[in-house]
N, C-alpha and C positions, 0 to 999 in steps of 0.2 A: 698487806704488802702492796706496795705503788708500783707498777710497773711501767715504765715507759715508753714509748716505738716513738722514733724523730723520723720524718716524712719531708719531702719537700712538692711541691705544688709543680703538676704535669700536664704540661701543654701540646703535646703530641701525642696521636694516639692512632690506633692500627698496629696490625701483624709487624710490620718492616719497627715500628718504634718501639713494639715490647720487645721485641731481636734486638737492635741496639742499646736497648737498657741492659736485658740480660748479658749481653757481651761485656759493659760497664758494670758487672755485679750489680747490677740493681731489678727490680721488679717492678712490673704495676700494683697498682693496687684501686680501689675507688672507699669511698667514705659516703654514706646517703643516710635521710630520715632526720627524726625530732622537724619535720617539715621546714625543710632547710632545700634547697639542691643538693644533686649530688657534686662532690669535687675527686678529680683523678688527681691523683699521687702519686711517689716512686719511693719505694722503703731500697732500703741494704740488706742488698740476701744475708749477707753474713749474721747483721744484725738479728732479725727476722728468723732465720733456721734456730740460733741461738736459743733466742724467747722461746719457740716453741717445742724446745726442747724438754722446759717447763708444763707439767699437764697444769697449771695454774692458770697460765698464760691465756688458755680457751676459755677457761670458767670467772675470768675475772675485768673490774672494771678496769679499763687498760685507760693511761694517761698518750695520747696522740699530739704530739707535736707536731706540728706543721707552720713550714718559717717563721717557729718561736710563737706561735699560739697557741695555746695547750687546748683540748679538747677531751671528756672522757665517751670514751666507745667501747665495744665488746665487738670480737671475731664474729662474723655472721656467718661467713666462709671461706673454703679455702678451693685452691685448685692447683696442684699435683702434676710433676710429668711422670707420662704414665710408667716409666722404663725406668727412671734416675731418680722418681721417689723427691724430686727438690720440690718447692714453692715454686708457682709461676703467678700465683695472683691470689690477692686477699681482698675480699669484700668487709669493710667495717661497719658497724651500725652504731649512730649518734644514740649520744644515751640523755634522757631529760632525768635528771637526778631523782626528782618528784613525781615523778609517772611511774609504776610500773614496771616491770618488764618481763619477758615470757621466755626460755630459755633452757635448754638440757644442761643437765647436771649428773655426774660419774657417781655412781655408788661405791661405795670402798667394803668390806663385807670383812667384820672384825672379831676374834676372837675364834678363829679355826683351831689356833692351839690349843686351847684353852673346853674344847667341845671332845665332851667323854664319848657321843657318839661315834665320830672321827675320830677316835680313836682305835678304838676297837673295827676297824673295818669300814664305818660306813660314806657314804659320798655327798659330796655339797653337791645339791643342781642349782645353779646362778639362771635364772629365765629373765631377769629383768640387769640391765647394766648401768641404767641412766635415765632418770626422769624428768618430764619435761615442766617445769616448775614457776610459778609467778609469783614476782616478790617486787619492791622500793630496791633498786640499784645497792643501797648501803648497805644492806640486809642479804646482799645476793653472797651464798654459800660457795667455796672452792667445790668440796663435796659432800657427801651425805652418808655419814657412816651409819653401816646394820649391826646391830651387835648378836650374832651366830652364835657364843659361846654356851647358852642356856638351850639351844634346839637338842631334842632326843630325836629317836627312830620315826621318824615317819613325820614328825614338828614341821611346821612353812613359816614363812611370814609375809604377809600380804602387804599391799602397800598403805592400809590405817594401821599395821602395827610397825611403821617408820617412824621415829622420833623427830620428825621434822625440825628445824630451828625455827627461831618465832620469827613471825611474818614472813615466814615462805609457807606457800601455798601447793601440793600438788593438782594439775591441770587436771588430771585424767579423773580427781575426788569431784571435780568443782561441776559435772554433768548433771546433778540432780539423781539420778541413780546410783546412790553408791554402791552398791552390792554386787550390781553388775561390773562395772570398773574395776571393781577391787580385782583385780590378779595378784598372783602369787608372785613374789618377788626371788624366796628362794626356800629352799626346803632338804630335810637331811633326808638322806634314803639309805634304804638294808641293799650292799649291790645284788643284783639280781643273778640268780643261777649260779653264785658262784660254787656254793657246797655240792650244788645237781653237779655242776663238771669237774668239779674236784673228784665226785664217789665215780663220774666212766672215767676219767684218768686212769685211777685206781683199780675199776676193774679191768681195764685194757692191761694195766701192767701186771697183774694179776695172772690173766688169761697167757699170757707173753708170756711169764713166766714159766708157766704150767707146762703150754706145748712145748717150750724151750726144752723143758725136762725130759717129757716123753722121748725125742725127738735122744736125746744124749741116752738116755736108758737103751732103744732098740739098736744104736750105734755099737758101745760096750756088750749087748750081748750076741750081736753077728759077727764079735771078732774069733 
């Protein structure tokens, strides 16, 4: 899927000019790398809150127009007002088609329904949400689905038992130590203590009960 941002080319810059944009619905933004200069810009908030409304919009090679010259780039970053939660500035990174590129990617964790442990009681722990991944631009993943629905009690799965697509790379395998790297990505567990505090529940109300009784017994018999 192609996604678009149209930009136009920003020649003022400082505190007082990102205020005057924002008052005009618009934003800074800048564009740097594939060793080029950097160039400032000004997107459409509208525009821009939109797209990112898409979780696609971060993980994907995005088409960057700017005064009708297309360019592709990817999100490098973002910056947020702290209180209103809007966009106040986007940093893009030029992308060389042919080169590489180095980049977080969301894990999607698939078949909870479908997992007889979870069923019966027990709990996903998610330790890992996103990894940071090298791959050719064309080959770059939205996301990376686990498939969960085969884990039992106490099962994990680390990040070599991720089904990668082909020519994406995980960063963290590429160390020379894999074994150390390897963490666990996510794993079913039996919840803990739940039976231990179910049986004092049990004997509290138990106990409740009992003195409750005594308690009614000595009343009835001092009438």
């Amino acid at each position: 899927m192609n996604i678009t941002i149209n930009a136009t080319t920003r020649k003022d810059q400082g505190k007082g000019a990102s205020r005057r944009l924002r008052h005009n619905e618009q934003i800074p933004a800048i564009i740097y790398g594939a060793g080029k200069e950097p160039d400032t810009i000004t997107l459409n908030i509208h525009e821009i809150t939109h797209l990112l409304e898409n979780e696609e919009t971060y993980t994907s090679i995005l088409d960057l127009t700017i005064d009708k010259k297309t360019q592709p780039v990817i999100i490098k970053d973002l910056q947020r007002h702290p209180a209103k939660n809007l966009v106040t500035h986007v940093d893009f990174l030029r992308i060389d088609m042919n080169k590489e590129i180095v980049t977080n990617i969301p894990l999607h964790f698939m078949g909870e329904e479908d997992n007889e442990a979870m069923r019966l009681g027990a709990i996903l722990n998610q330790f890992v949400t996103a990894i940071e991944v090298s791959c050719l631009p064309a080959n770059l993943p939205n996301s990376i689905e686990v498939d969960i629905s085969k884990l039992g009690m106490g099962d994990h799965i680390s990040l070599t038992g991720i089904n990668m697509p082909e020519g994406v790379t995980i960063i963290a395998l590429t160390h020379g130590d894999i074994e150390a790297h390897d963490q666990s990505v996510v794993s079913v567990q039996e919840p803990k203590l739940m039976s231990e505090e179910a049986q004092v529940v049990d004997s509290e109300t138990e106990e409740g009960a009992t003195e409750g009784g005594d308690d009614k017994a000595e009343d009835t018999s001092g009438s």
